[in-house]
C-alpha positions as a Markdown table, in Angstrom:
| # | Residue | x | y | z |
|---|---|---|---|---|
| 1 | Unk | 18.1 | 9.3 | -9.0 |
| 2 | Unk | 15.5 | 7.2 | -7.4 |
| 3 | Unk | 12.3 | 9.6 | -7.9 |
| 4 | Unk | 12.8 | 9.7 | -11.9 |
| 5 | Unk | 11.9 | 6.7 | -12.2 |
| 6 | Unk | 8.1 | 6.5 | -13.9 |
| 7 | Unk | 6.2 | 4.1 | -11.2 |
| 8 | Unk | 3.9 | 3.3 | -14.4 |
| 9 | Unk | 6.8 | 1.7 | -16.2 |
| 10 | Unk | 8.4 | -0.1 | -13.2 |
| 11 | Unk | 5.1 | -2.1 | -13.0 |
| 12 | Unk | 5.1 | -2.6 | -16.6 |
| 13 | Unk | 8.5 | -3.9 | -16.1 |
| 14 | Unk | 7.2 | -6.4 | -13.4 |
| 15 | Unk | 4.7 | -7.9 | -15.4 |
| 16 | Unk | 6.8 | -8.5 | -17.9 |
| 17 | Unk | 9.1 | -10.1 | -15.7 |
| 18 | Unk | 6.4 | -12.5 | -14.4 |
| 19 | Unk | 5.1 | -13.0 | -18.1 |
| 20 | Unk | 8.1 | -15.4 | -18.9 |
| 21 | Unk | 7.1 | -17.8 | -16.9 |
| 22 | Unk | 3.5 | -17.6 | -17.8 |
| 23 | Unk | 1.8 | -19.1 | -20.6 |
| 24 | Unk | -0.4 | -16.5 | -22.3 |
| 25 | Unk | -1.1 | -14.5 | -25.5 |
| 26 | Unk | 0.8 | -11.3 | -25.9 |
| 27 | Unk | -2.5 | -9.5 | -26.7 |
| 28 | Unk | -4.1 | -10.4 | -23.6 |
| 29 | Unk | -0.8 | -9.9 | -21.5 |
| 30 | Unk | -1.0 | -6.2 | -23.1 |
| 31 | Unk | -3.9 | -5.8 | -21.3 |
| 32 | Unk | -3.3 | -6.6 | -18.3 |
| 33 | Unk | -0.2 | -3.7 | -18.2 |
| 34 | Unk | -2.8 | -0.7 | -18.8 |
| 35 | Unk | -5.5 | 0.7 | -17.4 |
| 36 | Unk | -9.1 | 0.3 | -18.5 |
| 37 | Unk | -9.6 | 3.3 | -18.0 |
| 38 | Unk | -8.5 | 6.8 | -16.5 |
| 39 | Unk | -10.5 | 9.7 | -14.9 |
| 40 | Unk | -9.2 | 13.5 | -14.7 |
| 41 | Unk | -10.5 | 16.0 | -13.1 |
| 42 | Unk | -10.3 | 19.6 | -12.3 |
| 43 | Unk | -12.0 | 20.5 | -8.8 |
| 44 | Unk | -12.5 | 23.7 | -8.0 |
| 45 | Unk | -13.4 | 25.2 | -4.7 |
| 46 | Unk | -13.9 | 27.9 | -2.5 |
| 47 | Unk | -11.0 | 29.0 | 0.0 |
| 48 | Unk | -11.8 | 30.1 | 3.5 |
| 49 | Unk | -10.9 | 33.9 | 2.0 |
| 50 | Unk | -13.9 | 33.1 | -0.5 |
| 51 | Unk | -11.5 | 33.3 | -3.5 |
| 52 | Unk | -11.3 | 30.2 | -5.9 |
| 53 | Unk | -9.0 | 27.3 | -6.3 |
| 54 | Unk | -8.7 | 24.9 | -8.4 |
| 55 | Unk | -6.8 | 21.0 | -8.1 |
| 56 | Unk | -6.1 | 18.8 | -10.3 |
| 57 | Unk | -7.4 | 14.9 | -9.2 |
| 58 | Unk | -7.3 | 11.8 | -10.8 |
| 59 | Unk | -8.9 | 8.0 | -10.6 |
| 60 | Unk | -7.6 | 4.9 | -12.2 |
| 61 | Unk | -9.3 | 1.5 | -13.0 |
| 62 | Unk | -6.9 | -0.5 | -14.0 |
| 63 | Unk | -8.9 | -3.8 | -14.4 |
| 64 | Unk | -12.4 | -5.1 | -12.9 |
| 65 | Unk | -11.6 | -9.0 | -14.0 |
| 66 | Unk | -12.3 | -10.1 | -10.5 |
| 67 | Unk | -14.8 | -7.6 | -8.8 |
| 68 | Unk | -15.3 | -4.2 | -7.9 |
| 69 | Unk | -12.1 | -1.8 | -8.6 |
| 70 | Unk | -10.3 | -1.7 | -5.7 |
| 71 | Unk | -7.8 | 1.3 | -4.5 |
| 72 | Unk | -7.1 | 4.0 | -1.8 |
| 73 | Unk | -6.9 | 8.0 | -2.4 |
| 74 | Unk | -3.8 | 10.1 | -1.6 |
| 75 | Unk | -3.5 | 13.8 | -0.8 |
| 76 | Unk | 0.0 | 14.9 | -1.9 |
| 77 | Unk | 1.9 | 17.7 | -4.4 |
| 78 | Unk | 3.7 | 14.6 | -6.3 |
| 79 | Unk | 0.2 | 13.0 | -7.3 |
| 80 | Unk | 0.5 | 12.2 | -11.2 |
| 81 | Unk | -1.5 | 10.4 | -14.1 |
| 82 | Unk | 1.6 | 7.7 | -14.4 |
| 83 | Unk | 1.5 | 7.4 | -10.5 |
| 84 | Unk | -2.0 | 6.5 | -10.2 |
| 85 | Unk | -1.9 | 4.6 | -12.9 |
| 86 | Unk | 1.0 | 2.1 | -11.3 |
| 87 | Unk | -0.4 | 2.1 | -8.2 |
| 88 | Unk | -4.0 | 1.0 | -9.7 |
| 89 | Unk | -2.3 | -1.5 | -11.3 |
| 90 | Unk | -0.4 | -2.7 | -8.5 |
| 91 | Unk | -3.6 | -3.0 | -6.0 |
| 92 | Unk | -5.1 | -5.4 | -9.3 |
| 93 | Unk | -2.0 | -7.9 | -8.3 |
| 94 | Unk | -2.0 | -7.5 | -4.8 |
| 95 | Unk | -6.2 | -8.3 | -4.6 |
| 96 | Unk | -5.6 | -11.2 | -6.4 |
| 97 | Unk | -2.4 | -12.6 | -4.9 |
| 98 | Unk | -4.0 | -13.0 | -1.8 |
| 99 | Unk | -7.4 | -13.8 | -3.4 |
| 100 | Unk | -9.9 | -11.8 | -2.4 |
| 101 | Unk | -12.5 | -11.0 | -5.2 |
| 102 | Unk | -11.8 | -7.2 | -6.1 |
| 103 | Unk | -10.0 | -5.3 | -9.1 |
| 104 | Unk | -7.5 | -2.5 | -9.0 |
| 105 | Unk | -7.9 | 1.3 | -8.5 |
| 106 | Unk | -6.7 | 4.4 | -7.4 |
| 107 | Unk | -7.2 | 7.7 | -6.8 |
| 108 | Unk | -5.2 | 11.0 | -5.9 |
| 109 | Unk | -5.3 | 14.8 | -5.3 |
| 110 | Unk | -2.2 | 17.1 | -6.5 |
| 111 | Unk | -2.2 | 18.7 | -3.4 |
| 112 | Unk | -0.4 | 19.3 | 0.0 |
| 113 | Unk | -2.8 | 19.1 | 2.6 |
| 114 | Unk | -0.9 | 21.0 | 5.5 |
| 115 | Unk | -1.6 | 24.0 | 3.4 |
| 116 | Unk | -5.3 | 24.1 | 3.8 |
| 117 | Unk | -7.8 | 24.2 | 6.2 |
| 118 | Unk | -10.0 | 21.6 | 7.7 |
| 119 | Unk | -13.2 | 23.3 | 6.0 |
| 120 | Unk | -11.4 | 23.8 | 2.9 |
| 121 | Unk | -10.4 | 20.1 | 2.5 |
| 122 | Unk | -13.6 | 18.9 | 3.5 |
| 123 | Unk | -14.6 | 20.8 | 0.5 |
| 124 | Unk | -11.9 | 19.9 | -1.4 |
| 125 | Unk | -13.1 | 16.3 | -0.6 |
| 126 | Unk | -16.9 | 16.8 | -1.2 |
| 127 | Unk | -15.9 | 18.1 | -4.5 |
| 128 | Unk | -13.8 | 14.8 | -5.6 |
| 129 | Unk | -16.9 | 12.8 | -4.1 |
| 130 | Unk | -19.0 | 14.5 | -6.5 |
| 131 | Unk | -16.9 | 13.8 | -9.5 |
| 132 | Unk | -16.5 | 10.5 | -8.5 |
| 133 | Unk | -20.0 | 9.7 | -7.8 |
| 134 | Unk | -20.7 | 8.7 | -11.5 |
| 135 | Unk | -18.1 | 5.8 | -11.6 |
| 136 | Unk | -17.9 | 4.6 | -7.5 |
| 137 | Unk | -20.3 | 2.4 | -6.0 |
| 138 | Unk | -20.6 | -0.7 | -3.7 |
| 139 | Unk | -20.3 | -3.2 | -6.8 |
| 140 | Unk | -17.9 | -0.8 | -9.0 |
| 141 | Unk | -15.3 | 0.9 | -7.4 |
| 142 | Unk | -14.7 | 1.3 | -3.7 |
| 143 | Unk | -12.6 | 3.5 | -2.3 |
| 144 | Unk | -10.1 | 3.8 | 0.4 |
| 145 | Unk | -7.4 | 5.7 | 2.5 |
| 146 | Unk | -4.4 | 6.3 | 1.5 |
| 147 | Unk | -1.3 | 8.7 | 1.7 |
| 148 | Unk | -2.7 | 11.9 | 3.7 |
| 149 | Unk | -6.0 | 10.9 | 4.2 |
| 150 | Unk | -8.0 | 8.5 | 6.4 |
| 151 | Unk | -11.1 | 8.0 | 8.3 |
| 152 | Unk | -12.3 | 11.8 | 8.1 |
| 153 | Unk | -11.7 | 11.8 | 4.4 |
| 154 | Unk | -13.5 | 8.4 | 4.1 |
| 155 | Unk | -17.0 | 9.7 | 5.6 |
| 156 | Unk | -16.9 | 12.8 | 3.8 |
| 157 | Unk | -17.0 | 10.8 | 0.6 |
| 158 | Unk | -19.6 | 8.0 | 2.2 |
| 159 | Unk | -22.0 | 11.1 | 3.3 |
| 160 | Unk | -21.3 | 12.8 | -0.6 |
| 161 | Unk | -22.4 | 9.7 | -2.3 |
| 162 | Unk | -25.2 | 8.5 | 0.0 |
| 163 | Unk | -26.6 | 12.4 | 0.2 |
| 164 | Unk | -26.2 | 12.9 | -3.5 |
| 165 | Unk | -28.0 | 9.2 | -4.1 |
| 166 | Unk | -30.7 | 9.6 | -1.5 |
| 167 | Unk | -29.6 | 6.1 | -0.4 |
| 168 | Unk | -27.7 | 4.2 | 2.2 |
| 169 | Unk | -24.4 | 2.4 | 1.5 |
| 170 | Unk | -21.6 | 2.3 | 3.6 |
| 171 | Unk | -20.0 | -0.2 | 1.3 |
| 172 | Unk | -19.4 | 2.5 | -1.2 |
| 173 | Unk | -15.7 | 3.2 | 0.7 |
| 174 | Unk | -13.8 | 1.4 | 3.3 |
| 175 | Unk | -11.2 | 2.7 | 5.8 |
| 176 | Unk | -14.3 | 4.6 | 7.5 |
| 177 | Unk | -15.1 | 5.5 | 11.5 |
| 178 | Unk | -16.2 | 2.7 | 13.3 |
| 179 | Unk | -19.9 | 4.9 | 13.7 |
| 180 | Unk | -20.0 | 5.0 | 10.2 |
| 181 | Unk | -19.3 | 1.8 | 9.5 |
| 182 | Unk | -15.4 | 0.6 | 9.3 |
| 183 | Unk | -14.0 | -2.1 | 10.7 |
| 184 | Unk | -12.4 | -3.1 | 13.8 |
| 185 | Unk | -8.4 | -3.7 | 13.2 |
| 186 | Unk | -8.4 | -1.4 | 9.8 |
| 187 | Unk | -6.0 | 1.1 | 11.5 |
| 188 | Unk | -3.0 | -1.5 | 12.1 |
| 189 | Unk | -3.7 | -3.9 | 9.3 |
| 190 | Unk | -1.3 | -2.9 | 6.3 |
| 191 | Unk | 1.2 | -2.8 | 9.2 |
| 192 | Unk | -0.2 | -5.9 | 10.8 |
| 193 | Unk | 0.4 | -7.9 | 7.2 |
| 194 | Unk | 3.8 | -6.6 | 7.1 |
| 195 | Unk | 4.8 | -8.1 | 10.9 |
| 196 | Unk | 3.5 | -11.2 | 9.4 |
| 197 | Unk | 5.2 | -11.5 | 6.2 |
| 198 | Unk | 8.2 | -10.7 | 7.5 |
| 199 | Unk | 8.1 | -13.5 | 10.2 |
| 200 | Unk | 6.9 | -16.2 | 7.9 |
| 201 | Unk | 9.7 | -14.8 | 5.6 |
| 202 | Unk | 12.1 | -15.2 | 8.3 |
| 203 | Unk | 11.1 | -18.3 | 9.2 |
| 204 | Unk | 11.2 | -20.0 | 5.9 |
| 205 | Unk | 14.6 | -19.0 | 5.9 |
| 206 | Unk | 15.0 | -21.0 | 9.5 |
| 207 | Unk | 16.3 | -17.6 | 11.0 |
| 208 | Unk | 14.4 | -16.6 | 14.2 |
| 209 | Unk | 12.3 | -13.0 | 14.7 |
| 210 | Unk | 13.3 | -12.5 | 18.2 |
| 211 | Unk | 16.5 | -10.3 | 18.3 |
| 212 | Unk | 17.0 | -9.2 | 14.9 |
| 213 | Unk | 17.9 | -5.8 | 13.7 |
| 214 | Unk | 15.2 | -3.7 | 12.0 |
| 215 | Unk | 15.4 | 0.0 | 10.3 |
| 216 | Unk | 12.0 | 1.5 | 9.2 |
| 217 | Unk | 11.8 | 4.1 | 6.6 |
| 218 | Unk | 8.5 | 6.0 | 6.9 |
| 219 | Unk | 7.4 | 6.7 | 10.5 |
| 220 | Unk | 3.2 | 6.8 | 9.4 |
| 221 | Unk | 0.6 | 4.6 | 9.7 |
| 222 | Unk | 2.4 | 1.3 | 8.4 |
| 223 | Unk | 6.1 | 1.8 | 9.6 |
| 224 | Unk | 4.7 | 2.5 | 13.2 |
| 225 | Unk | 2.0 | -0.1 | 13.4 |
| 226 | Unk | 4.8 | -2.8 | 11.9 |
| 227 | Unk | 7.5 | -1.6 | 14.0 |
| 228 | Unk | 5.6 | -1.9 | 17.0 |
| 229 | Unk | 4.1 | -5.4 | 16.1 |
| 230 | Unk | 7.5 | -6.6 | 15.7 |
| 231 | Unk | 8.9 | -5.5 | 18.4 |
| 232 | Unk | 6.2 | -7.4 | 20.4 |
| 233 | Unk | 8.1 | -10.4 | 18.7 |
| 234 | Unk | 11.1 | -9.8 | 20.2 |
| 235 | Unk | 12.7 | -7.4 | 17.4 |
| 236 | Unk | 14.9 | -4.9 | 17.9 |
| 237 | Unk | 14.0 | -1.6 | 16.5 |
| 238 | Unk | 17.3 | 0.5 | 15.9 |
| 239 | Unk | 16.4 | 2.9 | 13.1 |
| 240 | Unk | 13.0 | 4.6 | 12.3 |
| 241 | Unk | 13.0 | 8.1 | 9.8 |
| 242 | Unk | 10.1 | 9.9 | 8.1 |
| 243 | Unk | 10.3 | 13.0 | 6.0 |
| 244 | Unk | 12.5 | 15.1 | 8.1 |
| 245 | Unk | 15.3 | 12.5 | 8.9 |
| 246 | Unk | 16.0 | 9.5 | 10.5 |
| 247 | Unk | 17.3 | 8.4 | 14.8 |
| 248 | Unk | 19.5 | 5.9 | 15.0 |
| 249 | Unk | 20.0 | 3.8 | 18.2 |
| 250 | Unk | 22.3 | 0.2 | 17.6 |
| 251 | Unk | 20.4 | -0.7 | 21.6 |
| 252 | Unk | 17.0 | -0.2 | 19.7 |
| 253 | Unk | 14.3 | 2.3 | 20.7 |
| 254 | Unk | 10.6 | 1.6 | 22.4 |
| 255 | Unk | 8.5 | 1.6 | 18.8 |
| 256 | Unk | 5.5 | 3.2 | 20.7 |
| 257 | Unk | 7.5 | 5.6 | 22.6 |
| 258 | Unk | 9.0 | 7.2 | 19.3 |
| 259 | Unk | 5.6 | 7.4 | 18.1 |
| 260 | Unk | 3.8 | 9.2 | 20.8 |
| 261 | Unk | 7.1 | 11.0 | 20.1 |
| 262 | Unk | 6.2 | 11.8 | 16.3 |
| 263 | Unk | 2.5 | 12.5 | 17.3 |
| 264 | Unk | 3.6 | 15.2 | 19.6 |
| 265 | Unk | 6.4 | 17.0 | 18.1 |
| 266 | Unk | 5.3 | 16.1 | 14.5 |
| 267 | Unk | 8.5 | 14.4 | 13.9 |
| 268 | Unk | 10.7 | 11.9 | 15.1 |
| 269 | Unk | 14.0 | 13.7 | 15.1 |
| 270 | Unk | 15.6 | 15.2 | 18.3 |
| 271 | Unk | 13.8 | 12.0 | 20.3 |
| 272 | Unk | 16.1 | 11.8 | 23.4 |
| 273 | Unk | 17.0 | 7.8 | 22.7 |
| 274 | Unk | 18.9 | 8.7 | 19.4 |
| 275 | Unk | 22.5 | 8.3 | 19.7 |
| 276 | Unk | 22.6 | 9.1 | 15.9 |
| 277 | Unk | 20.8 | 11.8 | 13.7 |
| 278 | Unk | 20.8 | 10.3 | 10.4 |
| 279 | Unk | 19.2 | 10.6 | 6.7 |
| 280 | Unk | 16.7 | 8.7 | 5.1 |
| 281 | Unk | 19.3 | 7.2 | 2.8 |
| 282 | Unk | 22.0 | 6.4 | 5.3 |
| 283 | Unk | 18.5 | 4.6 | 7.0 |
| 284 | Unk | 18.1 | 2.6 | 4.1 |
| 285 | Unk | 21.5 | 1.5 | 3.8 |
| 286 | Unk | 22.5 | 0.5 | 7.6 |
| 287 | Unk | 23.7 | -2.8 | 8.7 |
| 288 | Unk | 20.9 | -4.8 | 9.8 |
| 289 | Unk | 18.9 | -8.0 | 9.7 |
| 290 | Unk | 15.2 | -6.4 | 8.3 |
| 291 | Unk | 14.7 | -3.3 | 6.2 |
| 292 | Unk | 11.4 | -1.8 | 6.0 |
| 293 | Unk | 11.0 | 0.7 | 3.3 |
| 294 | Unk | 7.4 | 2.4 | 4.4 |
| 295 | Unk | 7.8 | 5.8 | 2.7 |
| 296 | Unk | 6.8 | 6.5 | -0.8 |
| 297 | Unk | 7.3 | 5.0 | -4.2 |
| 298 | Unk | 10.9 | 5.0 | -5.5 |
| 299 | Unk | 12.7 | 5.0 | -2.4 |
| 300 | Unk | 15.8 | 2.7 | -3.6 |
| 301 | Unk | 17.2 | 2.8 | -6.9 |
| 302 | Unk | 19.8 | 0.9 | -8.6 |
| 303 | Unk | 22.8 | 3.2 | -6.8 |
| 304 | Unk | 21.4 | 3.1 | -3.1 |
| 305 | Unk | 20.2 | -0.3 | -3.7 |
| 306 | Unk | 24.4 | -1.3 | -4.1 |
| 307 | Unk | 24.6 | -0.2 | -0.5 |
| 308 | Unk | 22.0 | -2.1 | 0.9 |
| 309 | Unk | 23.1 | -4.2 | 3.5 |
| 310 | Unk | 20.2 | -5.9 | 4.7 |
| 311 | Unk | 19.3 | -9.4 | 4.9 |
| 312 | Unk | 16.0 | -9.1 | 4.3 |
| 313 | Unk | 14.0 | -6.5 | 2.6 |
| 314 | Unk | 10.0 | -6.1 | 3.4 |
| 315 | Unk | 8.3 | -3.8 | 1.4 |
| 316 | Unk | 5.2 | -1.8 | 3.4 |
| 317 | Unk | 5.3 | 0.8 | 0.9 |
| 318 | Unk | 3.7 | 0.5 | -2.6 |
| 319 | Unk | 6.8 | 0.5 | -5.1 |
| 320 | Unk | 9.9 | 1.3 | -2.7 |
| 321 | Unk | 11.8 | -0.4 | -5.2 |
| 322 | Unk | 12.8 | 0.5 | -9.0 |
| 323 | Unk | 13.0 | -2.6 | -11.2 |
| 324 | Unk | 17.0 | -1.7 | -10.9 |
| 325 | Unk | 17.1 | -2.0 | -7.4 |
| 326 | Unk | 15.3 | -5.3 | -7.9 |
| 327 | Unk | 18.0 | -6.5 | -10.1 |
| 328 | Unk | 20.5 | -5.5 | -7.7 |
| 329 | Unk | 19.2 | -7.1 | -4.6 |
| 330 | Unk | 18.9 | -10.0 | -6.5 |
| 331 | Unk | 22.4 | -10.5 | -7.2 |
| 332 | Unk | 23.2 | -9.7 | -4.0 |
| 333 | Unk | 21.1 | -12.6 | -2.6 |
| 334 | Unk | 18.9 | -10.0 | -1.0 |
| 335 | Unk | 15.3 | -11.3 | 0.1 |
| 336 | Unk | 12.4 | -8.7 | -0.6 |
| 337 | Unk | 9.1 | -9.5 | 0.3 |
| 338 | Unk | 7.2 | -7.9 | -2.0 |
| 339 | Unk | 4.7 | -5.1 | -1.4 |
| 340 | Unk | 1.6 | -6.6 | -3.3 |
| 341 | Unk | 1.6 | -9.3 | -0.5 |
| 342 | Unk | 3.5 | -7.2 | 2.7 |
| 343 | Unk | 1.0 | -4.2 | 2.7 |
| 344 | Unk | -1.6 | -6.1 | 1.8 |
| 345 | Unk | -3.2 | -6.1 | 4.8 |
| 346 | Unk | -4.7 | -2.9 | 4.1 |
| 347 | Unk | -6.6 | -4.1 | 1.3 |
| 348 | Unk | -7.7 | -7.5 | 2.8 |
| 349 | Unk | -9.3 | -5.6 | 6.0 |
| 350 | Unk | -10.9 | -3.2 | 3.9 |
| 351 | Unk | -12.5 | -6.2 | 2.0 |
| 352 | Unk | -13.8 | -7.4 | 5.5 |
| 353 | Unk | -15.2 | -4.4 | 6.2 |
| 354 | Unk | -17.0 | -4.5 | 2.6 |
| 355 | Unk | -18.3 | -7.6 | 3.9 |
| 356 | Unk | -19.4 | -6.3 | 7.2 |
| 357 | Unk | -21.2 | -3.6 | 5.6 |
| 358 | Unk | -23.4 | -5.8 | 2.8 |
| 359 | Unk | -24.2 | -8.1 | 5.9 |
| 360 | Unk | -25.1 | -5.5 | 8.2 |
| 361 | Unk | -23.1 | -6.8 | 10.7 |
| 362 | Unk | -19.8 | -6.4 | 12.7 |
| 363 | Unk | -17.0 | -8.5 | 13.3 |
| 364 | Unk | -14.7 | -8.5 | 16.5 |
| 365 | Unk | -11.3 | -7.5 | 16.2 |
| 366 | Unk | -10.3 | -10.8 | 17.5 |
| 367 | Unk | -11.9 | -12.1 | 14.8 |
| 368 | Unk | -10.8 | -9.6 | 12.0 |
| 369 | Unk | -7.0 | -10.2 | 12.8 |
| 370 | Unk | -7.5 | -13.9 | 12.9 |
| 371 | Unk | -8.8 | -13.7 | 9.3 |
| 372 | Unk | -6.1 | -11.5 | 8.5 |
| 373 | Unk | -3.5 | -14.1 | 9.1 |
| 374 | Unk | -4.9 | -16.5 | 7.5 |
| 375 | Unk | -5.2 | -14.7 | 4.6 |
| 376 | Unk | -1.8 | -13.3 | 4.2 |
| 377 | Unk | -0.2 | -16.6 | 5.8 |
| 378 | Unk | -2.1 | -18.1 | 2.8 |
| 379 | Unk | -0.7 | -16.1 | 0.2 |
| 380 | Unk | 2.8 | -16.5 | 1.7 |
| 381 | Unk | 3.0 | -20.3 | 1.3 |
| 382 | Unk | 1.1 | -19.6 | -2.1 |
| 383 | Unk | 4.0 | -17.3 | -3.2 |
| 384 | Unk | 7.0 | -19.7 | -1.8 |
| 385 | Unk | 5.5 | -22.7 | -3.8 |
| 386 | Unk | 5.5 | -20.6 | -7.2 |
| 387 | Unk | 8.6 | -19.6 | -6.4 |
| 388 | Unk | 9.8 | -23.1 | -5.8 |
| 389 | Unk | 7.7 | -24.5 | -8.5 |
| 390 | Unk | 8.6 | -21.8 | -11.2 |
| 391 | Unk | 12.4 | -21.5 | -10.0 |
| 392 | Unk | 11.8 | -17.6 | -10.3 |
| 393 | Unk | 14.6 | -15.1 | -9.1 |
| 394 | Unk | 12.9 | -13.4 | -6.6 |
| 395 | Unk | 9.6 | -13.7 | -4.5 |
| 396 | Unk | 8.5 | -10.2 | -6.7 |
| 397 | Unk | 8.2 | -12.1 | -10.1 |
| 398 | Unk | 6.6 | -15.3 | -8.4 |
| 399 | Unk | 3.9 | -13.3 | -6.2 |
| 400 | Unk | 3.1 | -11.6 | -10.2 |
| 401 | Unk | 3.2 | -15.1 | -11.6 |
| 402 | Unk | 0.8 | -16.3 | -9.0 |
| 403 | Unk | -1.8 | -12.7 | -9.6 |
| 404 | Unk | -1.5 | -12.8 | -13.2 |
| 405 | Unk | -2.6 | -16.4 | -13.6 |
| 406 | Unk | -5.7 | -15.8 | -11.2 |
| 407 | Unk | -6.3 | -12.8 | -13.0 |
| 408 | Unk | -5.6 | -14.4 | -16.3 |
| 409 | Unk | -8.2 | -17.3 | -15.4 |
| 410 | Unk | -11.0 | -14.4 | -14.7 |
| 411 | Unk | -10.5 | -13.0 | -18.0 |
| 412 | Unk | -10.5 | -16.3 | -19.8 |
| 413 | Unk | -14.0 | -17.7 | -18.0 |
| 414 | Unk | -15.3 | -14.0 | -18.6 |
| 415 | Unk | -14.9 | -14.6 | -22.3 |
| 416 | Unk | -14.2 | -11.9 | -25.2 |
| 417 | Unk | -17.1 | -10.0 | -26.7 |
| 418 | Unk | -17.0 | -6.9 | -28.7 |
């Protein structure tokens, strides 16, 4: 099945896909599929009932080659060493496919945050800030949000560090309150990036945007913000799931309607548009023009991927695919944009709002998004030449062959010293 696959190994697997077509030692190709280095951590902490807990939490930095380690924080039970490994690694390639200067991290607490309080994961959090405090900073590693956590989470740790430093740096974490220093557009930008990959995708392929058929796995943050954005473009959006199970409607549902939907009931099953109750599998393998995995790693293996029927496959999630699915969907002619440039948005805003904080000063959101786009428009005709120019299988190996070489070229002008 899809979830026993080790995410650490499928990205090991993608570099060494990329690596054939890339002219470099072995040795130094070794270490670029491991991480520099690993923290683990046992937090412990007081419950509201004043008896003691204690977590489990980890931080990857996976390489620094070109910047500050880079990489959001997740709150979730399935949080492992090999997980946060991969997805350190993955954020090293997706900063420098679209070329902004940063490395790769990534952090995570075994945990399910529904089951505690909102005093008990501020403590939770506070504790994490204080074992991270050591190895985080404005020019080291800069944290963000990720899976169950967001701007609340994000002060907590900026008011940790600054408290515990007696000093003032709002650069030390992005994905924070606009009052505390975030940026305008961060909320909608890893959606945002995927909207725009997935038109430029489109178009490259001379099909139209307006009127085709989309299914989103993974109702959050990124499915929403995407689905809505592309239904702005004239999209049809006829399938959305998240952890409970899937709607289906072949007229297409209002994308902000099923979300206000979600925000209220907690779920977007039993919305009264949904001609369909359906699974997040038969989501993933329905008969339509643009497939969104947006849910967690692993989502389509080598069997589900058989039974993929979409044209085109966007990836706003970080690993959605197993490198089996990968080599199904590309015999099947399948086009997956892949998520080190789709979701990248995320990352690219968050290195605005870096900006904005060493500056001292604020962008507009007009001026945010434009940035954006031509950022990941950049990276998209970047990606499509290697592709062209290397004659690689898919748009996954060529975005690697284009991120390895930057990173690659770091290393090199860096030089070796012991």
């Amino acid at each position: 099945m899809a979830n026993e696959a080790n995410p650490f190994e499928s990205l090991q697997e993608q570099i060494d896909d990329a690596s054939a077509y890339i002219d470099a030692d072995d040795g130094v190709l070794e270490r670029l599929k491991n991480p520099e280095r690993v923290l683990e951590t046992n937090l412990t902490f007081e419950r509201d009932d004043g008896s003691l807990e204690t977590l489990r939490a980890f931080r990857s930095q996976f390489n620094g080659d070109r910047g500050p380690y880079k990489g959001g924080i997740r709150y979730h039970p399935g949080v492992t060493r090999d997980e946060v490994k991969a997805l350190s690694g993955w954020m090293v390639y997706k900063c420098a496919v679209v070329d902004i200067p940063y490395g790769g991290g990534k952090g995570g607490i075994e945990i399910d945050p529904e089951q505690y309080s909102e005093d008990e994961l501020e403590r939770i959090t506070r504790a994490f800030a204080t074992e991270l405090r050591p190895i985080i900073g404005e020019d080291r590693d800069v944290p963000a949000p990720d899976v169950n956590t967001g701007q609340r989470e994000m002060n907590w740790i900026k008011d940790t560090y600054e408290t515990l430093e007696n000093t003032t740096a709002p650069g030390v974490i992005t994905g924070k309150a606009i009052d505390s220093g975030g940026s305008e557009g961060r909320v909608e930008a890893t959606g945002r990036s995927v909207m725009i990959t997935a038109r430029e995708v489109f178009d490259y392929l001379g099909e139209q945007i307006e009127g085709t058929s989309v299914a989103v796995q993974g109702y959050g943050n990124a499915g929403s913000v995407a689905a809505k954005l592309l239904e702005d473009l004239g999209a049809n959006i006829v399938a959305v799931s998240d952890s409970s199970g899937g709607i289906y409607n072949p007229r297409g549902f209002d994308a902000r309607d099923v979300k206000a939907f979600k925000t209220e009931t907690g779920s977007v099953s039993g919305h009264d548009e949904a001609v369909e109750e359906i699974s997040n599998e038969d989501l993933l393998t329905l008969d339509v023009d643009l497939l969104i995995p947006a849910a967690l790693e692993n989502a389509i293996d080598a069997e589900i991927a058989e039974e993929v029927q979409a044209d085109v496959v966007v990836e706003a999630a970080n690993g959605p695919l197993t490198p089996g699915a990968d080599d199904v969907l590309t015999g099947s002619n399948t086009w997956v944009v892949p998520d080190i440039l789709a979701n990248a948005g995320g990352v690219t805003v968050s290195y605005f709002e870096w900006v904005q904080n060493r500056q001292r000063f604020s962008w507009t959101e007009e001026r945010v998004n434009d940035e954006l786009e031509a950022v990941i428009c950049d990276a998209f005709d970047g990606l499509i030449d290697a592709y062209e120019e290397h004659d690689t299988p898919n748009l996954r190996t060529a975005a690697y062959v284009v991120a390895i070489e930057r990173v690659l070229d770091a290393f090199e002008q860096g030089g070796t010293w012991p």
